[in-house]
TORKOL-206872 format. One line per field, with one value per residue (C-alpha): residue number from 0; residue in one letter; y, z, x. Coordinates in steps of 0.5 Angstrom, whole numbers, plus 500, padded with zeros to 3 digits. Example, Ala and Ser with C-alpha at 12.3 -4.5 7.8 and 13.67 -1.06 7.14 Angstrom:
num <- (0:1)
residuo <- (A:S)
north <- (491:498)
up <- (516:514)
east <- (525:527)
REM end
This chain:
num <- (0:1:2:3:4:5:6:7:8:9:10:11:12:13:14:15:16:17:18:19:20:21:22:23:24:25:26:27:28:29:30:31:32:33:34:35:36:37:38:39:40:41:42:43:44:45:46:47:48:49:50:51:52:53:54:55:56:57:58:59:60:61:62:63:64:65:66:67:68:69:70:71:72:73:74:75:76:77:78:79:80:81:82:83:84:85:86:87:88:89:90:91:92:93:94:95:96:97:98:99:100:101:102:103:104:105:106:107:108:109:110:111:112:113:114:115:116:117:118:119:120:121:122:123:124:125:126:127:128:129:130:131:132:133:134:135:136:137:138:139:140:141:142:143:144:145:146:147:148:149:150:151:152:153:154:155:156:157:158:159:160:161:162:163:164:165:166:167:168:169:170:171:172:173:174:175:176:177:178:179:180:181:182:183:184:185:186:187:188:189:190:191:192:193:194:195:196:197:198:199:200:201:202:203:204:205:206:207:208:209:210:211:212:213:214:215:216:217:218:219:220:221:222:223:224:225:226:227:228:229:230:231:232:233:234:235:236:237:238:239:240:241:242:243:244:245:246:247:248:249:250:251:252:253:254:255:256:257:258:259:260:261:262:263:264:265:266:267:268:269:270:271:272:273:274:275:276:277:278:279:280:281:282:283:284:285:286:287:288:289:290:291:292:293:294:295:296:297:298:299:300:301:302:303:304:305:306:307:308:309:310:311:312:313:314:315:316:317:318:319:320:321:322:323:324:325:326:327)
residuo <- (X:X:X:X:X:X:X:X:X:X:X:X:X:X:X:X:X:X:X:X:X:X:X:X:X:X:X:X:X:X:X:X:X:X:X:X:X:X:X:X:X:X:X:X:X:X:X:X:X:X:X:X:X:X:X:X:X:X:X:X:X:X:X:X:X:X:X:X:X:X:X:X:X:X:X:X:X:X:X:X:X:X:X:X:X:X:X:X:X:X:X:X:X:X:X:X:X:X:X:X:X:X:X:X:X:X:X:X:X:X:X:X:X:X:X:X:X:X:X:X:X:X:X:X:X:X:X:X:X:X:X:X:X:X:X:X:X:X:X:X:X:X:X:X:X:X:X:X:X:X:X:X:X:X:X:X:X:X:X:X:X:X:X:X:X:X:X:X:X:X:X:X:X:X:X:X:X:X:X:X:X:X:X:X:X:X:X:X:X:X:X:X:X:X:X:X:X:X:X:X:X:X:X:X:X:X:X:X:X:X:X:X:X:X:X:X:X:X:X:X:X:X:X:X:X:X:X:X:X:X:X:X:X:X:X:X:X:X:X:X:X:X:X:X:X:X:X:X:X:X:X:X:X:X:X:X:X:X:X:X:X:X:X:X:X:X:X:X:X:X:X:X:X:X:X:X:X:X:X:X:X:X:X:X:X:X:X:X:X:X:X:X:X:X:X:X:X:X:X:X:X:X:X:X:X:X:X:X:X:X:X:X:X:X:X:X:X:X:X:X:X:X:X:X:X:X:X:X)
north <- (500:507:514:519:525:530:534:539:534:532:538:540:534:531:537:543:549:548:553:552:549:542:538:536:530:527:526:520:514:507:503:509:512:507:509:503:504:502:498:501:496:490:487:482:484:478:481:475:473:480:483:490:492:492:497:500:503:503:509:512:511:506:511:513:508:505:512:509:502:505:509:507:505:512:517:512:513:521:522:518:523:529:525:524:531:533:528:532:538:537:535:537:539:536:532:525:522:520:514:520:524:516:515:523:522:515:517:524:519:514:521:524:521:526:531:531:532:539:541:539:544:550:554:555:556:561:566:571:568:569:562:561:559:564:561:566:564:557:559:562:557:552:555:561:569:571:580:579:577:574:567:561:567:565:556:552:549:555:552:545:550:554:548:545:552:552:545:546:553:548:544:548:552:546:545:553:550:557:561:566:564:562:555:553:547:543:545:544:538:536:540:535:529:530:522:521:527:525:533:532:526:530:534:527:524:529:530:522:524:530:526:519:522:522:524:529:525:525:518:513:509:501:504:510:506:501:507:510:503:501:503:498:498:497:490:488:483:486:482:478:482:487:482:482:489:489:484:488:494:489:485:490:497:498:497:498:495:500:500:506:509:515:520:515:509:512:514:507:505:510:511:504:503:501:499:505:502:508:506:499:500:506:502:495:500:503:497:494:500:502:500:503:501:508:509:514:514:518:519:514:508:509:510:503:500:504:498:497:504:505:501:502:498:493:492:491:487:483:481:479:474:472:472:467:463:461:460:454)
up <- (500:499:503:499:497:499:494:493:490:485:483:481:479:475:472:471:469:472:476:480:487:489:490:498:496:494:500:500:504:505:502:501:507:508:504:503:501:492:492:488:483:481:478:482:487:483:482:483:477:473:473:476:473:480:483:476:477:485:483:477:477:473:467:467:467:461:458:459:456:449:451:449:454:453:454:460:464:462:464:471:472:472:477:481:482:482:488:492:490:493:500:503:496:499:492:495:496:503:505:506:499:496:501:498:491:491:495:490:484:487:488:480:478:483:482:475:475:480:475:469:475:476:471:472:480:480:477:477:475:480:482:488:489:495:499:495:488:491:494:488:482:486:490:485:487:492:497:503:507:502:501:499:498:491:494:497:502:504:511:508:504:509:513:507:506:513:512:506:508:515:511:506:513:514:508:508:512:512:514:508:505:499:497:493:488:494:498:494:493:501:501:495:497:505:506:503:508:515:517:514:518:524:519:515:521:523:517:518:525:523:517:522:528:528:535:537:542:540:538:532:534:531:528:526:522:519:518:512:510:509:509:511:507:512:514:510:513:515:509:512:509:514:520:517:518:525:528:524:528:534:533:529:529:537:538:546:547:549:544:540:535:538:533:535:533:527:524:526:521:515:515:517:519:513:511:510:502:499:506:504:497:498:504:498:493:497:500:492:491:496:494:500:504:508:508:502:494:489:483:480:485:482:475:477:479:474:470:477:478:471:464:458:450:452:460:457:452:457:462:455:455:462:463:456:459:465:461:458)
east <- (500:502:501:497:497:494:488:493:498:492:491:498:501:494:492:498:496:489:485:479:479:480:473:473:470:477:481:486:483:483:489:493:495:502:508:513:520:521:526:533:532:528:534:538:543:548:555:558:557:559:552:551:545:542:549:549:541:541:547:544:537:533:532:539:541:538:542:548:547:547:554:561:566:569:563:560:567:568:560:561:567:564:558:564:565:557:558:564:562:556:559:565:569:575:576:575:567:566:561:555:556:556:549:546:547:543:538:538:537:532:528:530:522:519:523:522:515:515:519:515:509:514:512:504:506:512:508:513:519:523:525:521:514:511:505:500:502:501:494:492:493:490:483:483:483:480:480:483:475:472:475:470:465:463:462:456:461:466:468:470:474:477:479:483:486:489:491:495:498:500:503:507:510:513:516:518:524:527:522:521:514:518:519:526:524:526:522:516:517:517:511:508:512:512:512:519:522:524:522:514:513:509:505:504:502:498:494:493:490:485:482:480:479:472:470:476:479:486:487:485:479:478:472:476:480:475:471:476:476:470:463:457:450:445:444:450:455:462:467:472:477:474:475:483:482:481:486:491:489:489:496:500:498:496:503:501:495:491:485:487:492:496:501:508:503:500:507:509:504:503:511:514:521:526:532:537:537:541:546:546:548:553:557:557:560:565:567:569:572:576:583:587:582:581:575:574:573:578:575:581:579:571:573:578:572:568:563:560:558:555:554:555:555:560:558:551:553:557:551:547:552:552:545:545:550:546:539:544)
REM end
């Protein structure tokens, strides 16, 4: 299951350029409140046998890495030193790639799919070109314009309306990390993306709190959570995937057995602990190409070891032999 987005996410991301308001009708629910953690690759983690595909979309991204397989080894190994470099200069800029540079950049690739797509959304949301999204110019393309006392004048439900303005201008706070109500790129995208940054956890498990909490109470009830699940007609028996439903409530989200869901509980559920995978993966490829053994790569130790990192036309073609030879 995956955690949703919110309505604004919607909004921007499924209709760019759009304005008018969200409907309140269009929430997330059910199923799609637990973010799991995607895999780096689907490929086999089988170096062993000379195949590095899973190493070589783990450090590029699965798109990119395909780029790289039409490459000559040449170009391939020109483009993973200037890649090098990214990584360093991002880092600390001493001319060596640590263990948390090698981590940063593999995260920031297995993220390059959502970045991309804020990208593609830019232009309708910085309406003056200055680089920044300010908060107004988010309110604006998404709920329309409105005089300062006049909002929602003009809709049946104003105060739904108001409610989830106030819910978003929350969270876009928080993603304002700077505090000057203006979002750089990534803080967009921790605005539309909250899930996939350790800083928005509060706020997701805080949207996930208001949107069951039916009674007020602070806390996620049985019936609460079955309730964003499922809605009985009268007289219709409860499923049996409902029944599932409360006994994983019981045995696993109500993790101390008091009979609710608090704000640690929730966080426990909508954004489970995982594996450090892009740490996993940094800590595989500095221990294969670390030759002096000193806890740090050179930009010669990586391109030594290159065809790990990346592909090309000849790796590729390579791995379509082994792949074959096993099949034998």
């Amino acid at each position: 299951m995956m955690w949703r987005p919110s309505l604004l996410l919607l909004l921007l991301l499924l209709r760019p350029g759009a304005q008018g308001k969200p409907s309140p009708e269009g929430g997330p629910h059910g199923q799609g409140r637990v973010h799991h953690q995607a895999p780096l690759s689907e490929a086999a983690h089988d170096d062993a046998h000379g195949n590095f595909q899973y190493d070589h979309e783990a450090f590029l991204g699965r798109e990119v890495a395909k780029e790289f397989d039409q490459l000559s080894p040449e170009e391939s190994q020109a483009r993973l030193g200037r890649i090098v470099d990214r990584m360093d200069r991002a880092g600390d800029g001493d001319g060596w790639v640590s263990l948390a540079e090698l981590r940063a950049w593999i995260a920031h690739t297995q993220q390059r799919h959502i970045r991309d797509s804020v990208s593609a959304a830019w232009h309708t949301y910085d309406t003056d070109g200055d680089g920044r999204v300010g908060w107004e110019e988010l309110r604006n393309a998404t709920y329309g314009y409105y005089a300062p006392g006049e909002e929602f004048h003009d809709v049946e439900d104003a105060e739904t309306y108001k409610k989830m303005l106030a819910r978003d201008e929350r969270r876009f706070r928080v993603a304002d990390q700077d505090g000057d109500s203006m979002a750089t790129r990534e803080e967009l995208t921790a605005f539309l993306h909250p899930e996939e940054f350790p800083h928005m956890r509060d706020i997701v498990v805080a949207e996930t709190l208001e949107d069951l909490d039916k009674n007020k109470d602070g806390y996620i009830q049985v019936d609460e959570y079955i309730a964003d699940l499922y809605s009985a007609e009268a007289g219709e028996e409860e499923p049996a995937w409902v029944q599932t439903e409360r006994e994983q409530f019981r045995d696993f989200r109500d993790l101390n057995h008091d009979g609710r869901l608090d704000g640690s509980e929730v966080g426990h559920w909508v954004l489970p602990p995982a594996q450090d995978q892009p740490l996993v993966e940094a800590n595989h490829l500095l221990h294969e190409s670390d030759t002096d053994k000193d806890g740090r790569l050179s930009k010669a130790e990586i391109l030594g070891n290159w065809n790990m990192f990346v592909g090309s036309q000849a790796t590729n073609y390579g791995e379509d032999l082994t792949r074959h030879h096993d099949e034998l």
